[in-house]
N, C-alpha and C positions, 0 to 999 in steps of 0.2 A: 535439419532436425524437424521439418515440418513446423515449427511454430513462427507466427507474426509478428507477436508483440515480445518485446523483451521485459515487461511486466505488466500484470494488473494490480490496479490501487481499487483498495478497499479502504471506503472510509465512511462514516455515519452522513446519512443522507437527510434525514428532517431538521431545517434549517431554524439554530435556535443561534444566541450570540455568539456562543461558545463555537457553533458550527459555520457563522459566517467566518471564520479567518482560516478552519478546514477549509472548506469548498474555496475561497481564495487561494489558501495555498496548493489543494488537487487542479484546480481549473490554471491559476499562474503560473504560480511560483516552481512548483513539478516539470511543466511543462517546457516552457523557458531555460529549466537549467539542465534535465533529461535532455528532456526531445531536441531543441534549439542549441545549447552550448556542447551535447556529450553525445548526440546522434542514438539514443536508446527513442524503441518506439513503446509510449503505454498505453494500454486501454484502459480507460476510465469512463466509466455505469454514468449516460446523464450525455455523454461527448462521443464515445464509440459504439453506444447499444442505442438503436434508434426505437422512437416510439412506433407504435404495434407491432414490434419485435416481440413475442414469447419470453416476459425478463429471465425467467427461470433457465429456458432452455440457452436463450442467446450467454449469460452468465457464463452458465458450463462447458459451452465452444469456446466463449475467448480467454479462460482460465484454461482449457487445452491447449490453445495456442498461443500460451505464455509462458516464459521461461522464469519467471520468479512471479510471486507475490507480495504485494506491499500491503500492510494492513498498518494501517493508520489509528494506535488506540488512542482511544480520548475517554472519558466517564460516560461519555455519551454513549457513543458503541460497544461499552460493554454492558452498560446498564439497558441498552436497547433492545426490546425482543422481535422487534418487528423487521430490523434488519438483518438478523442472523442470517437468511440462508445463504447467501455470498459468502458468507464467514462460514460456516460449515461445509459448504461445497469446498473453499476453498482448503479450508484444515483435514478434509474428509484426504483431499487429493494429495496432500502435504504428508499426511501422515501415515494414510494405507496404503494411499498407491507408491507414495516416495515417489512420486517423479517430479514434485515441484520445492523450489526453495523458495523459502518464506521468510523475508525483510520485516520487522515490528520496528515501525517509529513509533515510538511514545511522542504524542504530542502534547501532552501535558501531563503533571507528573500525579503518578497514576496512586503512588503509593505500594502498600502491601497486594500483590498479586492474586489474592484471596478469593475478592469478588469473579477474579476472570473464569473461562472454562476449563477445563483439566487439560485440555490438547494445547490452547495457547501456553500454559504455564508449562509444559512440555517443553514448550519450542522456547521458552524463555528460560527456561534450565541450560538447554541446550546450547543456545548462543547469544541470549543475552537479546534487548533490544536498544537502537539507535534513540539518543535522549535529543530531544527538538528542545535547546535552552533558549530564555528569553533571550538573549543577545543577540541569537541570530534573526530575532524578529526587525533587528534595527539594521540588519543587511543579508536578507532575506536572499538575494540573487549572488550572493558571493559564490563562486562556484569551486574557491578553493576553501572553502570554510572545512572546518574538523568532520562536520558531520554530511557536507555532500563526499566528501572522501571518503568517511565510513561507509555511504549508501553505495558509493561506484565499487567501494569493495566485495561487496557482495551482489551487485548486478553480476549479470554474464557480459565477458567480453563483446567490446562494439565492433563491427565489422570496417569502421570507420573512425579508429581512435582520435581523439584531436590530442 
């Protein structure tokens, strides 16, 4: 199908506390239980878009050549205005073009949907998203937990099941 990655992660980029245990978990714990225990390959802004890359353009290539979207809500990234354009590139391509499927883990609990954009609350009509509960904070690499099984269910098949 022409595409690389089997997903890109979006997730709020300016590092506040609440975002150190994000970027832990996108830079770790993702990686480790994707890429290392289940053979999915991700792009992740920071790890796969090198500096003096075009972030706009390089963004838009490697969300072409991804087979899902991870969007990682926190309070942070939706109250964020300075991150959106990965999140609208990505919801733009999610929702007009329909060629990509889009994973919402809640990473913390977000409450009433309200504040978020109209396209996410779309896609959260739609399917609902994956709830990151504290408990799995205390075994974080369990790779048979409820909720990395709810994420393999909605990746695209690995061409190298384990």
């Amino acid at each position: 199908d022409g595409k690389i990655y089997d997903a890109y992660v979006i997730y709020p980029k300016n590092p506040t506390s609440e975002a150190n245990f994000v970027e832990y978990f996108v830079y770790q714990i993702m990686p480790d239980i994707l890429e290392n225990k289940f053979g999915y390959k991700l792009c992740i802004y920071g790890r796969d878009i090198y500096p003096g890359e075009d972030a706009a353009s390089a963004i838009e290539k490697r969300m072409q050549k991804s087979r899902r979207l991870i969007i990682l809500l926190t309070h942070q990234l939706i109250n964020s205005k300075e991150d959106a354009y990965d999140q609208h590139i990505a919801l733009y391509n999610a929702l007009i073009q329909n060629d990509t499927k889009v994973i919402l883990l809640e990473m913390e609990t977000i409450g009433t949907y309200g504040k978020l954009q109209e396209s996410l609350r779309f896609i959260i009509k739609q399917q609902g998203t994956i709830k990151w509960k504290e408990e799995h904070t205390v075994h974080p690499q369990s790779p048979s937990s409820k909720f990395w099984k709810q994420v393999r269910y909605h990746m695209p098949l690995t061409r190298r099941s384990s």
